[in-house]
C-alpha positions in Angstrom: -14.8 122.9 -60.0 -15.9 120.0 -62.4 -19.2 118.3 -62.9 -18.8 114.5 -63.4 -20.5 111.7 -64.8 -18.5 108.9 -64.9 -19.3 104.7 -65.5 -17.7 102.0 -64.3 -14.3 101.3 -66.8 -12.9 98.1 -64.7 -14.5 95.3 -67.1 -15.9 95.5 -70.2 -18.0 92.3 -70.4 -17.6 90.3 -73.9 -19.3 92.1 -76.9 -19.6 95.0 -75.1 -17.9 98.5 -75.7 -15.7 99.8 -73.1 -17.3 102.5 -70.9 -17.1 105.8 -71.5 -15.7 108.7 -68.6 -16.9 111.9 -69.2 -15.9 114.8 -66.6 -17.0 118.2 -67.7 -15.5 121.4 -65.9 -17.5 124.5 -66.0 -14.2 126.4 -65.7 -13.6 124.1 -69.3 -16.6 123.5 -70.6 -18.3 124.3 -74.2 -19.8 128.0 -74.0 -23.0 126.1 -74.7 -22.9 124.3 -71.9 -22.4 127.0 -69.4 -25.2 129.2 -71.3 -27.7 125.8 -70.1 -26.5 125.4 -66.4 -27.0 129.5 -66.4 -30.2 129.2 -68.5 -31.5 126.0 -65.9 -30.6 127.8 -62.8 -32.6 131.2 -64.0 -35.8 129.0 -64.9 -35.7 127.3 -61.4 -34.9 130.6 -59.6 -38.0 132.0 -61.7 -40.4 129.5 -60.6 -39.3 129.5 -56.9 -39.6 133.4 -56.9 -43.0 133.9 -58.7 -45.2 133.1 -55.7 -42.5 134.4 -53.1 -42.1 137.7 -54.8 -45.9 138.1 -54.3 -46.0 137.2 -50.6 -43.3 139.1 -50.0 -44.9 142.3 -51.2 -47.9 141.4 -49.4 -45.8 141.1 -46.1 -44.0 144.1 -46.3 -47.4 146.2 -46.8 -48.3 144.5 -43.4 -45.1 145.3 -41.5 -45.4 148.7 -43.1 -48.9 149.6 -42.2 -48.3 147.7 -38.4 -45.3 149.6 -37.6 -47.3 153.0 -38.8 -50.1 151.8 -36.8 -48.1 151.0 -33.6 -45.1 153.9 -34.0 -43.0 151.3 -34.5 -39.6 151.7 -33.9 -39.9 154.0 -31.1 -35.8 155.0 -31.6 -35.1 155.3 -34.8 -31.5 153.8 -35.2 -28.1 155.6 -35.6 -27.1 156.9 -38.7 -25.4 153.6 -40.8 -26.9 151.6 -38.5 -29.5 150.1 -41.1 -26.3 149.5 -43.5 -23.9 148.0 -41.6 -26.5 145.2 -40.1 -27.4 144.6 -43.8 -23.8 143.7 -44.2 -23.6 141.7 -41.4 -26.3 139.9 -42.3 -25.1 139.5 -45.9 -22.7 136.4 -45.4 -25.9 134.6 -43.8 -28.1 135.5 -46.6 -25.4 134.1 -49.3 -25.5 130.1 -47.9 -28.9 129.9 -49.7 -26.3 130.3 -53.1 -24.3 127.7 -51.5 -26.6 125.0 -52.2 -28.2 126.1 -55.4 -25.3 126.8 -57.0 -23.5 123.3 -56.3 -27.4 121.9 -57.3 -27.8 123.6 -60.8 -24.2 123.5 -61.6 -24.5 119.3 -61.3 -21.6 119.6 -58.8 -23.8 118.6 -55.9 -26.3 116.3 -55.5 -29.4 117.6 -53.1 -28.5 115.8 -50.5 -24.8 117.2 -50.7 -25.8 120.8 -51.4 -27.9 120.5 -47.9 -24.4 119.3 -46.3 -22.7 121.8 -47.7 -25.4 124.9 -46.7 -25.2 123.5 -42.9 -21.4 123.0 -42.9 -21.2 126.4 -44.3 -23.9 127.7 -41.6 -22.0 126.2 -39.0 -18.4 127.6 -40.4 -20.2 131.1 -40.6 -21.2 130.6 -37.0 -18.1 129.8 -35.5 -15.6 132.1 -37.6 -17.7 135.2 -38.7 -20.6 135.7 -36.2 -17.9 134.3 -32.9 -20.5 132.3 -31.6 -18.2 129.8 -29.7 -21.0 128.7 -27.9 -22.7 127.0 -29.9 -24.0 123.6 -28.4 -22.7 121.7 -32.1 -23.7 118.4 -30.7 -26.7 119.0 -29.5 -27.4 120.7 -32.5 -26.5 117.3 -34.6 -28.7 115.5 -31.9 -31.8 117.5 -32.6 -31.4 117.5 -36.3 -30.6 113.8 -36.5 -33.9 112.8 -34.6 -36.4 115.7 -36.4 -34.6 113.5 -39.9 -35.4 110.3 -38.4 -38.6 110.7 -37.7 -39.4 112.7 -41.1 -37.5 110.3 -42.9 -39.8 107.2 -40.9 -43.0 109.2 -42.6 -41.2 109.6 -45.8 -40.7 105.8 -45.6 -44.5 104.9 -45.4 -45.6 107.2 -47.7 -43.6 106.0 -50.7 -45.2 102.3 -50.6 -48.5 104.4 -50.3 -47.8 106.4 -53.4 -46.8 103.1 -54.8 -50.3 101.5 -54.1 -52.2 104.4 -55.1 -50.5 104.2 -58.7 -50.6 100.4 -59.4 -54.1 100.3 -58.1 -55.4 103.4 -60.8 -56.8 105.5 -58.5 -55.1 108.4 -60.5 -56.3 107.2 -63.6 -59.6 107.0 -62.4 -59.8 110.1 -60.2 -58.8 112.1 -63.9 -61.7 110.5 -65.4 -64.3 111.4 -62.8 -63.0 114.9 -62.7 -63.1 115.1 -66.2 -66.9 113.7 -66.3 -67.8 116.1 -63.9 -66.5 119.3 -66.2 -65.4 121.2 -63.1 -63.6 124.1 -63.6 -59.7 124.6 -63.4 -60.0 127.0 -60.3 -62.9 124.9 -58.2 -60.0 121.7 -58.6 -57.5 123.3 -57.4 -59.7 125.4 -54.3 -60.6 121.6 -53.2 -57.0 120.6 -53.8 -55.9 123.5 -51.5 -58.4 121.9 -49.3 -57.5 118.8 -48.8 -53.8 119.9 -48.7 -54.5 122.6 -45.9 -56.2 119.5 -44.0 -53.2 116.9 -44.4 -50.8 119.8 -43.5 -52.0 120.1 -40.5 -51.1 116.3 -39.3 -48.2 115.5 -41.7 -45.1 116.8 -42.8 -44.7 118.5 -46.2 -42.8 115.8 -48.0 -45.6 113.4 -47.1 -48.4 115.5 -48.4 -46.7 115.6 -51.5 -45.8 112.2 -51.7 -49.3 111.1 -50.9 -51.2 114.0 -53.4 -49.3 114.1 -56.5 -49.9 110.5 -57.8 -53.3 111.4 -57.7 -53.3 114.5 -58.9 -50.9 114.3 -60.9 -53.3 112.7 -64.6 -56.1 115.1 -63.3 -54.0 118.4 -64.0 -53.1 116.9 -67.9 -56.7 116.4 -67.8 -57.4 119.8 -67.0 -54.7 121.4 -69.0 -53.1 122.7 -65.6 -50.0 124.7 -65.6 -48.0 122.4 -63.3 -45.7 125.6 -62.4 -49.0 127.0 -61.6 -50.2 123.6 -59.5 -46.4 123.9 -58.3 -47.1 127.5 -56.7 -50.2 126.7 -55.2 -48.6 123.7 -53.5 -45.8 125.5 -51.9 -48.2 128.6 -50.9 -50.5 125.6 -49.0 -47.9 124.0 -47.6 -46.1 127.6 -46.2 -49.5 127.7 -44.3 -49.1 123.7 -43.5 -46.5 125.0 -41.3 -47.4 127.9 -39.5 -51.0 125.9 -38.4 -50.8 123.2 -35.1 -50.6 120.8 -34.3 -48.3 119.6 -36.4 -46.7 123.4 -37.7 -42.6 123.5 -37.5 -42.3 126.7 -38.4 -44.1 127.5 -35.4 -41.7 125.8 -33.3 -39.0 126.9 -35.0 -39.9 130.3 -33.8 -40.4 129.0 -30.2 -37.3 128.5 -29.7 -35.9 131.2 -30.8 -38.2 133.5 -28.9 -39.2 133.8 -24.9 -42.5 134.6 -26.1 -45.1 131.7 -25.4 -46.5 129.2 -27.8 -49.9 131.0 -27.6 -48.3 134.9 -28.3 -46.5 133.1 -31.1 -49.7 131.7 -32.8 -51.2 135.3 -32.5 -48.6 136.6 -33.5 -48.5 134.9 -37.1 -52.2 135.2 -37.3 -51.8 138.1 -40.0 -49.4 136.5 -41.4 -51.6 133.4 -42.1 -54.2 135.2 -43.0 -52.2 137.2 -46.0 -50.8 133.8 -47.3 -54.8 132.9 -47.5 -55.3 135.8 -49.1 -52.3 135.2 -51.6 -53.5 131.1 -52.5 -56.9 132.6 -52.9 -55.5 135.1 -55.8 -53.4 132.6 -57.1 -55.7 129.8 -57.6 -58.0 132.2 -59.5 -55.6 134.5 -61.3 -53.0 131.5 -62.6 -51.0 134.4 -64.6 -49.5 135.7 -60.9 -47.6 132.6 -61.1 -46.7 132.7 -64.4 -45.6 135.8 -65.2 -42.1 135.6 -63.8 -41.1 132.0 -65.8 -42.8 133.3 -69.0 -40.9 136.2 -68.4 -37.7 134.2 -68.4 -38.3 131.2 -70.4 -39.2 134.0 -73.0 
């Protein structure tokens, strides 16, 4: 597998040096250069994992408490049982790897590693799991108009972002948060705010696009960790989902279950309400998102 970066070598124009190829193979490459792709991929896992480690524990103590509560499961399962779905399931689990391995080892772009992590979904589908059923055109159908129609927000909201920065809102916003001398942790609760509000009506990618040339000089300005600011936007936008009108994860879960849209919305309640309870802890106590990439950046 090589990662390439190649220029275009069909023309040098006059007084020009010809262009240089350079393909680098990790199978070839400088030890060096292995240690950084390994040392880059550890530092982005870190920061991914410091605020999902944390909700993770927090949902486990729910399921575990809830199925105590409710004598849940009523059979307990044959012996191996719990071991052999693990295994099943393990193939599944692995696609994440698919695409951020091809993404931190520079053979895929991000675009390409989300090819290749539904290509593989699909190939796991058909030749592991034997659903031969699976309705592939329709599936391309749906995903092709749920891009569309993300893509068509996506589309406004970069001339937006582009306004907002040649006009100097951010600039100016930084300055009147810096005038008013409000604390780190009251920012970033009215952030989470205004975040939780625009989730509720927009996709993710456009909340982002929209907030972070803003923010953005106000963080420097307030000495803001941005893996910190980075957490707290990904907690906020976990909940963006899981809240109508707008919430995919919500229909995600629709149909995949017969239970109705109002059961489903209950039935996450808790769940929402621990993520709450998680941005809350994080937006005050900055070192539970920092521990893990400190840890690792050393």
């Amino acid at each position: 597998m090589g990662v390439g970066i190649a220029l275009d070598s069909r023309h040098p124009r006059p007084n020009e040096q010809a262009p240089i190829t350079l393909v680098a193979s990790l199978d070839t490459a400088p030890s060096h250069f292995r240690n950084e792709v390994v040392r880059r991929f550890a530092q982005r896992l870190a920061e991914a994992s410091a605020g999902a480690l944390l909700l993770a524990v927090l949902f486990m103590a729910w399921a575990l408490l809830h199925s105590r509560r409710g004598h849940l499961p009523a059979d307990a399962p044959p012996q191996g049982a719990w071991l052999r779905l693990q295994l099943r399931g393990l193939p599944a689990a692995l696609i994440p790897l698919v695409a951020l391995g091809g993404i931190y080892t520079g053979i895929l772009t991000i675009t390409e590693a989300a090819a290749a992590a539904a290509l593989a979904a699909v190939l796991l589908s058909l030749f592991v799991y034997n659903q031969q059923r699976i309705k592939l055109l329709d599936t391309l159908a749906e995903a092709m108009g749920k891009s569309a129609a993300i893509m068509m927000i996506v589309a406004f909201a970069f001339p937006f972002a582009h306004v907002i920065a040649v006009s100097g809102a951010p600039v100016q916003f930084a300055a009147w948060i810096g005038a008013l001398d409000v604390a780190p942790s009251t920012f970033m609760l009215l952030l989470s705010t205004v975040m939780l509000v625009l989730g509720t009506v927009l996709e993710v990618v456009s909340v982002i696009l929209i907030t972070l040339p803003v923010v953005l000089p106000a963080l420097h300005k307030l000495h803001i960790d941005p893996i910190h600011y980075a957490v707290v936007v990904i907690v906020n936008l976990g909940i963006a989902t899981l809240t109508p009108p707008i919430g995919l994860s919500l229909f995600v879960l629709r149909s995949l279950s017969p239970a109705s849209f109002s059961d489903i919305v209950r039935g996450v309640a808790p769940f929402l309400a621990l993520m709450l309870v998680l941005l809350l802890l994080v937006i005050f106590f900055p070192q539970l998102s920092l521990w893990l990439p400190k840890a690792v950046y050393g």
